[in-house]
C-alpha positions as CSV (number, residue, x, y, z in Angstrom):
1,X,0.0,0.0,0.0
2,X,1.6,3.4,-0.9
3,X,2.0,5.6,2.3
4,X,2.1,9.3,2.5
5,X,5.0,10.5,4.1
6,X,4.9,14.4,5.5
7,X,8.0,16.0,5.2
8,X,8.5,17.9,9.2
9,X,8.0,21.7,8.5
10,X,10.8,23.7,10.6
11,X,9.7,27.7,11.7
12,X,13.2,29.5,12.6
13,X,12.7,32.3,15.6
14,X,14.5,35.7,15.0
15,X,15.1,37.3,18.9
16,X,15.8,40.9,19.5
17,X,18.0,41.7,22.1
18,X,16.8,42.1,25.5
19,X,17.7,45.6,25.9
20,X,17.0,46.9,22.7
21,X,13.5,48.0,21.9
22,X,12.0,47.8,18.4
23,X,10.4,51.3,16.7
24,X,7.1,51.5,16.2
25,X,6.2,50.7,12.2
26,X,5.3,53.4,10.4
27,X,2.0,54.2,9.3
28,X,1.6,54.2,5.5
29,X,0.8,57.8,4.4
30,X,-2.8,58.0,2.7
31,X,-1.9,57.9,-0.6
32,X,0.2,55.1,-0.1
33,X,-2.6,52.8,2.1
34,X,-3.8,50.0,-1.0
35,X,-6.9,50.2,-3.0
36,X,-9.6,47.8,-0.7
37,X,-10.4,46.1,-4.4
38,X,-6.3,45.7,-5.7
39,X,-5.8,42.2,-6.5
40,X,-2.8,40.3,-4.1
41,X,0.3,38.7,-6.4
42,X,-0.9,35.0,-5.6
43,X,-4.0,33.2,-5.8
44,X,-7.0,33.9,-7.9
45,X,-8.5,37.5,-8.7
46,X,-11.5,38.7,-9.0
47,X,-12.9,37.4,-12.0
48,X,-11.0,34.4,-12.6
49,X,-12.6,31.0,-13.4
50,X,-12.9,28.6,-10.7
51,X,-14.0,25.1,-11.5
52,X,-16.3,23.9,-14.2
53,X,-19.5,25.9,-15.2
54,X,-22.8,25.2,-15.5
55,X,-22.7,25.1,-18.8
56,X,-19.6,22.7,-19.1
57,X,-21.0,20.4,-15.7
58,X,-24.3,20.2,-17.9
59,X,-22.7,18.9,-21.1
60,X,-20.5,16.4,-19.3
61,X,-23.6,15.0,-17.8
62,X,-25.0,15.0,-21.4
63,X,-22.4,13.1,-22.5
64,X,-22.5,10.2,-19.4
65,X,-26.4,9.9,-20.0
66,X,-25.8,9.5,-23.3
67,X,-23.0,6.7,-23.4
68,X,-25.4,5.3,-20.3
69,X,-27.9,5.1,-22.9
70,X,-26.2,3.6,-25.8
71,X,-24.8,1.0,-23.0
72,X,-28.4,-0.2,-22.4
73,X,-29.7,-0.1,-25.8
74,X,-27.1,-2.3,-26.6
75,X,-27.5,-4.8,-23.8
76,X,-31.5,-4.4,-25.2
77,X,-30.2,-5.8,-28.7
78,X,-27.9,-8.7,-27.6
79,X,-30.6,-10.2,-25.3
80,X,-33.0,-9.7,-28.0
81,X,-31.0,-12.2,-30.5
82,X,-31.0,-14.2,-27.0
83,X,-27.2,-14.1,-26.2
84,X,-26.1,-14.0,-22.6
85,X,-23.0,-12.0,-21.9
86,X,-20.7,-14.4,-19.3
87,X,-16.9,-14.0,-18.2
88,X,-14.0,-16.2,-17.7
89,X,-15.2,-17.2,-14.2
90,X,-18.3,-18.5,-15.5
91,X,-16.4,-21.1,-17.5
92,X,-14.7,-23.0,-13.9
93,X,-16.6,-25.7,-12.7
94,X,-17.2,-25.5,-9.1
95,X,-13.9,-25.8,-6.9
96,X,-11.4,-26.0,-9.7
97,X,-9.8,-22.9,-8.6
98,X,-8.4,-24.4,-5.5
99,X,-7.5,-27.8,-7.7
100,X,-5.3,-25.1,-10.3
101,X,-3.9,-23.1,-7.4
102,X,-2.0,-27.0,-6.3
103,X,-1.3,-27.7,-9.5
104,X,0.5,-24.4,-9.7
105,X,1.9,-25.1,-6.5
106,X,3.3,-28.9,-7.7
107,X,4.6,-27.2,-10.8
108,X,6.4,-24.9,-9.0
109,X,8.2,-27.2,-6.4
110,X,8.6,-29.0,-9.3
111,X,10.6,-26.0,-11.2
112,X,13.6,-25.6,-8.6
113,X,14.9,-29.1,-9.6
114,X,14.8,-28.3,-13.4
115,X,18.2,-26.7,-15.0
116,X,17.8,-23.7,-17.1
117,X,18.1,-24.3,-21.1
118,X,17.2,-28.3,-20.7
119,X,14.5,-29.8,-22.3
120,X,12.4,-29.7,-19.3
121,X,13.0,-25.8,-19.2
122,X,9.4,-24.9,-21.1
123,X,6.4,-23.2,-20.5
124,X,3.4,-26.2,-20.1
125,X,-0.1,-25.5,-20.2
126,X,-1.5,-26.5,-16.3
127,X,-4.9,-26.7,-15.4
128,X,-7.3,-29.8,-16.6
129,X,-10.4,-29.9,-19.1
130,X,-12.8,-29.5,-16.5
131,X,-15.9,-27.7,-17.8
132,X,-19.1,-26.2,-16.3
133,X,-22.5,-27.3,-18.7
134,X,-24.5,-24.1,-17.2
135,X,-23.6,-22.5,-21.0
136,X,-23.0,-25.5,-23.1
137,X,-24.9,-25.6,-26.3
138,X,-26.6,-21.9,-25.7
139,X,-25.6,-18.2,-27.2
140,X,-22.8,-16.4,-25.3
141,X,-20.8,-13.5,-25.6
142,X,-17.2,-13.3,-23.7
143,X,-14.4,-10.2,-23.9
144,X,-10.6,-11.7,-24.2
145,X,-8.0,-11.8,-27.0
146,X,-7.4,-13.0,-29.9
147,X,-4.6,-16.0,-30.7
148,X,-4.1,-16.4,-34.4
149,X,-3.0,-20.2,-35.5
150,X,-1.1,-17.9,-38.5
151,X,-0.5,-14.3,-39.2
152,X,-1.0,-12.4,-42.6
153,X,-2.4,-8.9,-42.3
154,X,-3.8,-9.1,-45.0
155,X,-5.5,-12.7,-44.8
156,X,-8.5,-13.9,-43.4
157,X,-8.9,-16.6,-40.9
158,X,-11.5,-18.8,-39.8
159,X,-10.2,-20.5,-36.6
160,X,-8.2,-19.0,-33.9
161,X,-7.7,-19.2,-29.8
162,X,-9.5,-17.0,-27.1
163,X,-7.6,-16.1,-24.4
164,X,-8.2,-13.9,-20.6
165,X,-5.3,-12.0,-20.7
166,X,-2.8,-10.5,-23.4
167,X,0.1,-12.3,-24.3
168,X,-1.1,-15.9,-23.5
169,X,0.6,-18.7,-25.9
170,X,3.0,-15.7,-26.7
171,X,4.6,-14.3,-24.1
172,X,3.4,-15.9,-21.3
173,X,2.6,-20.1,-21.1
174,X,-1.3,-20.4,-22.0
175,X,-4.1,-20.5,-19.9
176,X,-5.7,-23.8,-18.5
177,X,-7.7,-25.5,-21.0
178,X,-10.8,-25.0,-19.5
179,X,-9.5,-21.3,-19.2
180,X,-8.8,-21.0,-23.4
181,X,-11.4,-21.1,-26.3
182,X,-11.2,-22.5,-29.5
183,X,-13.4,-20.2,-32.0
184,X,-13.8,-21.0,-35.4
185,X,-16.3,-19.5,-37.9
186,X,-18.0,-20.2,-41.2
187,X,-17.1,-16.9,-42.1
188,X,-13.6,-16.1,-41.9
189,X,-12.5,-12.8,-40.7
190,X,-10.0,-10.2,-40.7
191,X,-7.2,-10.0,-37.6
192,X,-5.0,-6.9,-38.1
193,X,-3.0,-7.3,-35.4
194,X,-2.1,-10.2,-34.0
195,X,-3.3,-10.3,-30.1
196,X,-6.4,-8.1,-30.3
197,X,-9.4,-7.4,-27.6
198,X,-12.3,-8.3,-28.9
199,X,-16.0,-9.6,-28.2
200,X,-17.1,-12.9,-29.3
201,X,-20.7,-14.0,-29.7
202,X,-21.3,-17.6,-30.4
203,X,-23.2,-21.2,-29.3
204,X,-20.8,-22.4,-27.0
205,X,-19.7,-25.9,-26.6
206,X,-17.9,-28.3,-24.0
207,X,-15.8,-29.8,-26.0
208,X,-11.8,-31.0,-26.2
209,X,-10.0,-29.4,-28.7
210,X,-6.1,-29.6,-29.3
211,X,-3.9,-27.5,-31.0
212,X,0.1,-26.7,-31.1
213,X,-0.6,-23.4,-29.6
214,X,-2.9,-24.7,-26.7
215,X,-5.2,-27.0,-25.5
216,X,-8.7,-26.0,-25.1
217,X,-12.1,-27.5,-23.0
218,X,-14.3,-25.1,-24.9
219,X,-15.8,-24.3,-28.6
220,X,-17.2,-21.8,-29.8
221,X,-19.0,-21.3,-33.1
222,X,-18.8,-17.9,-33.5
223,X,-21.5,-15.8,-35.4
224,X,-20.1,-11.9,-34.5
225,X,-16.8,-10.9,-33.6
226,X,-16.3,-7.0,-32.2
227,X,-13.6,-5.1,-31.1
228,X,-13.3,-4.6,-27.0
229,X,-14.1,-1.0,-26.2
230,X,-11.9,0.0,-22.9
């Protein structure tokens, strides 16, 4: 947790001598006394602009209710063509998160008696193909990113991996299977980049499918693909 730390403020004294006495300061002829209405050399004058106006408060309320708006109509639309909206979470089966936190744990023991560069020195996929049914075989839509099989800017593609978090299979080791997505479509689509955040609405499936990037527990058959607004 950050902490504030307050710097100790030190006031110096200035002591006459005892036996001296101070004059009397002098008071300011007339024409010198200043104006009751001058303005001081720091902080704000009169007539300077402090916070936002009405005017500007009004049209960044304007603005929220309006994205509020478009927000709802939207969720209106996509439970209209009877898609549920789930996330990642949704997809683990009931205690399977304490199961992958000790497999983890075994992998990790496991690690400190591995040399570095051997053959045993690679990033596996841990977690099992555990899935929950609560979705399987109805209309989803889930945020994540995009893992490409192949990579041509300028081709189309028709399968691909769904991933939680950026960098999976690239970077980083992949997911648990019943944490990664295989999507594939009768429709290919363009990917510009190669890990991007998008929406993906589809009849899902639980159902095993392997690939040299990752194993996955889920399918989906995708019928809309959108980019992720932040």
């Amino acid at each position: 947790m950050k902490q504030l730390i307050l710097p100790a403020l030190l006031a110096s004294l200035t002591l006459a001598p005892a036996c001296s006495k101070a004059p009397p300061p002098a008071t300011p002829a007339a024409s010198e006394a200043p104006a009751a209405d001058a303005p001081t050399a720091d902080g704000p004058k009169v007539g300077d602009k402090i916070g936002t106006s009405e005017a500007e408060q009004a049209a960044a309320d304007t603005g929220i209710a309006a994205k509020a708006a478009e927000a709802l109509r939207k969720e209106e639309e996509i439970k209209a063509r009877g898609v549920t909206t789930i996330g990642w979470e949704d997809l683990m089966p009931e205690g399977e998160q304490e199961r992958l936190q000790k497999m983890y744990a075994a992998e990790l023991a496991k690690a400190y008696s591995i040399a570095e560069g051997s053959a045993g020195d690679a990033p596996v996929q841990i977690g099992s193909f555990n899935t929950d049914d609560t979705y399987d075989g109805k209309k989803i839509r889930i945020p994540g990113y995009t893992v490409p099989f192949s990579y041509d800017a300028k081709a189309k593609i028709s399968e691909f991996l769904l991933v939680p978090y950026f960098g999976a299979c690239i970077h980083a080791p992949p997911p648990p299977p019943n944490q990664t997505i295989f999507v594939r479509t009768e429709t290919p689509v363009p990917l510009k980049d190669l890990p991007q955040a998008v929406w993906v609405e589809g009849t899902l499936h639980a159902e095993k499918q392997e690939s040299d990037l990752a194993d996955a527990a889920y399918v989906i058959d995708m019928s809309l693909l959108e980019k992720y607004e932040y």
